[in-house]
C-alpha distance (Angstrom), angle and dihedral (degrees) to the residues before:
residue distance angle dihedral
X1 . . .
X2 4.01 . .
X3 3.96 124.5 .
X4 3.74 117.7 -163.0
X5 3.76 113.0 -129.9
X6 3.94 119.2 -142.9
X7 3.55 126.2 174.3
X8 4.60 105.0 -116.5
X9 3.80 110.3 174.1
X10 3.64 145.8 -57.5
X11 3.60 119.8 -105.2
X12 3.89 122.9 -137.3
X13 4.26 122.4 -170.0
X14 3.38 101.8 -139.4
X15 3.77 121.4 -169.2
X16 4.22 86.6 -143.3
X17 3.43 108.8 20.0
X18 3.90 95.4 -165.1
X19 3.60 95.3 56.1
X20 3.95 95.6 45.5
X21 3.75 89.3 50.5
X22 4.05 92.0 44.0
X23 3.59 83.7 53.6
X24 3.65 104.1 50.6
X25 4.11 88.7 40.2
X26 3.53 84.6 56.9
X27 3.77 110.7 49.0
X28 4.16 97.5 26.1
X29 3.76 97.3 31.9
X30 3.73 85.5 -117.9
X31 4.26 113.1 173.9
X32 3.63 132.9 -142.0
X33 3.63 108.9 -111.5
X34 4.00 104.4 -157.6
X35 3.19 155.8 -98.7
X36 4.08 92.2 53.8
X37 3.99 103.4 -132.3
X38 3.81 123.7 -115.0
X39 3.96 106.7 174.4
X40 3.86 137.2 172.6
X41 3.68 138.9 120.9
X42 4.36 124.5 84.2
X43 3.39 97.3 -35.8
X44 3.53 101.9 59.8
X45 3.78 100.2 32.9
X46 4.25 73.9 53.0
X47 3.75 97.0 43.4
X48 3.99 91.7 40.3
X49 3.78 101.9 38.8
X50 3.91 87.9 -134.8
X51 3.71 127.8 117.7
X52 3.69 121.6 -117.9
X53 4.12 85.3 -1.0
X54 3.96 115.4 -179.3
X55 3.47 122.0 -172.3
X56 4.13 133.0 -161.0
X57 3.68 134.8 167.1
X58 4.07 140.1 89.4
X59 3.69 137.0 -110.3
X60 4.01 111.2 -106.0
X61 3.67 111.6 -154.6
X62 4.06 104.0 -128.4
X63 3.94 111.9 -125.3
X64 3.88 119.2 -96.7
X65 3.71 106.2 29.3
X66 3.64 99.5 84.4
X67 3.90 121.7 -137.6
X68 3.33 106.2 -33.9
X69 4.10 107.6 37.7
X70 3.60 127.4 94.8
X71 3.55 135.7 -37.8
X72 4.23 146.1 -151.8
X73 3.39 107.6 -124.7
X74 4.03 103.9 -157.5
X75 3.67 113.3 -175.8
X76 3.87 142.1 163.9
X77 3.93 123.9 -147.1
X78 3.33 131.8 -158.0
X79 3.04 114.8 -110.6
X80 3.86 97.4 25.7
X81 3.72 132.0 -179.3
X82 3.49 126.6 -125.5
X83 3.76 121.2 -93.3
X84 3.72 117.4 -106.9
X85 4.11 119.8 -130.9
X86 3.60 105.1 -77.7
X87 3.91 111.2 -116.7
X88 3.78 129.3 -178.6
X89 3.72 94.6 -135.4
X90 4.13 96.4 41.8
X91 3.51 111.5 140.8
X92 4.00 115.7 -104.8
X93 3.66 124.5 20.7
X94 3.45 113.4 7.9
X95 3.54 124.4 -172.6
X96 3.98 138.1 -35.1
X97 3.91 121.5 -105.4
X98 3.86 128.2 -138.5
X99 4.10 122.1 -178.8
X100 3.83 105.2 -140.4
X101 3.95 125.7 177.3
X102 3.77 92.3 -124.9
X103 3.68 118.6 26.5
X104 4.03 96.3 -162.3
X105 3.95 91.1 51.4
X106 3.81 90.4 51.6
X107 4.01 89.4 42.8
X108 3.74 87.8 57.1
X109 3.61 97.9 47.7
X110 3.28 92.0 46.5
X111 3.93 95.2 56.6
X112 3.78 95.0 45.3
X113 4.01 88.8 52.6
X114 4.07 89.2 60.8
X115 3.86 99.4 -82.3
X116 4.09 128.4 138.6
X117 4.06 127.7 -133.1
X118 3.65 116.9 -133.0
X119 3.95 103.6 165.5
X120 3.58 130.5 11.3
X121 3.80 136.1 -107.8
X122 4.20 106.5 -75.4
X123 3.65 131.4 165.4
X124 4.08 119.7 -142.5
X125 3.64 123.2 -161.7
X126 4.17 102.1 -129.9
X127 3.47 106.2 178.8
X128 3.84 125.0 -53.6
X129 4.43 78.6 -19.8
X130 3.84 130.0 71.5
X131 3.52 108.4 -149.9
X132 4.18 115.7 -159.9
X133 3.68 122.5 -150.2
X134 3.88 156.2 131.9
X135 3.52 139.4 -166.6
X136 4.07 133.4 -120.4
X137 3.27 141.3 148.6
X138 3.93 145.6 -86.6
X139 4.09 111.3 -123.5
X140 3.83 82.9 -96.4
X141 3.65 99.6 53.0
X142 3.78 97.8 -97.4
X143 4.13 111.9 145.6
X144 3.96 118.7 -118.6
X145 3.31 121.4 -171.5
X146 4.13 112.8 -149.7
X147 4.10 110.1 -161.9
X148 3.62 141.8 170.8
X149 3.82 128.7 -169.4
X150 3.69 130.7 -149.3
């Protein structure tokens, strides 16, 4: 039996939903993808492995794939857990990528809209390329990675 593998979305726990999603339509031009989710009952405490779990958030379609590519998935459960300090070098996932045309302007608009610096702005021969970038943070913590290629 074959399966066909296609790439869906990435999920992000958000400790306010609304706000994280406001925040990514915002600075990344990121769109709501509906219905907005609202889930609880058996099949998510099933699904989730957690008692009494209650789900809410929206899909937000991620820029430059058009209508039917991938998505950020930002939800908030109930309960939740808090968030541990954000890290560059964290096991597991580790942070979400966007290709801008200037890497300072996107830095900047990303710290006025509620976002944290970690690094700064480098560039990094790779290759024939040079690819520029730095790293911050969502308003939750999260870890974006801003780059440019030349």
């Amino acid at each position: 039996m074959e399966f066909s593998p296609r790439y869906v979305h990435t999920n992000l726990i958000a400790n306010d939903w609304k706000r994280l999603s406001d925040f990514y339509q915002a600075v990344f031009e990121c769109v709501p993808v509906p219905p907005e989710r609202d889930l609880s009952g058996p099949a998510i405490e099933a699904a989730t492995n957690i008692e009494h779990a209650h789900i809410r958030g929206e899909h937000l379609r991620l820029p430059g794939w058009g209508k039917d590519g991938p998505t950020l998935e930002i939800f908030s459960y109930s309960p939740n857990l808090d968030h541990p300090i954000s890290e560059v070098n964290r096991p597991g996932f580790g942070h979400i990528a966007f290709s801008v045309t200037d890497v300072e302007l996107a830095k900047k608009r990303t710290l006025e809209s509620g976002g944290k610096p970690i690094g700064e702005v480098v560039r990094v021969p790779v290759g024939e390329k040079a690819v520029t970038f730095c790293y911050l943070t969502d308003p939750e913590g999260n870890i974006i990675e801003l780059q440019s290629w030349s």
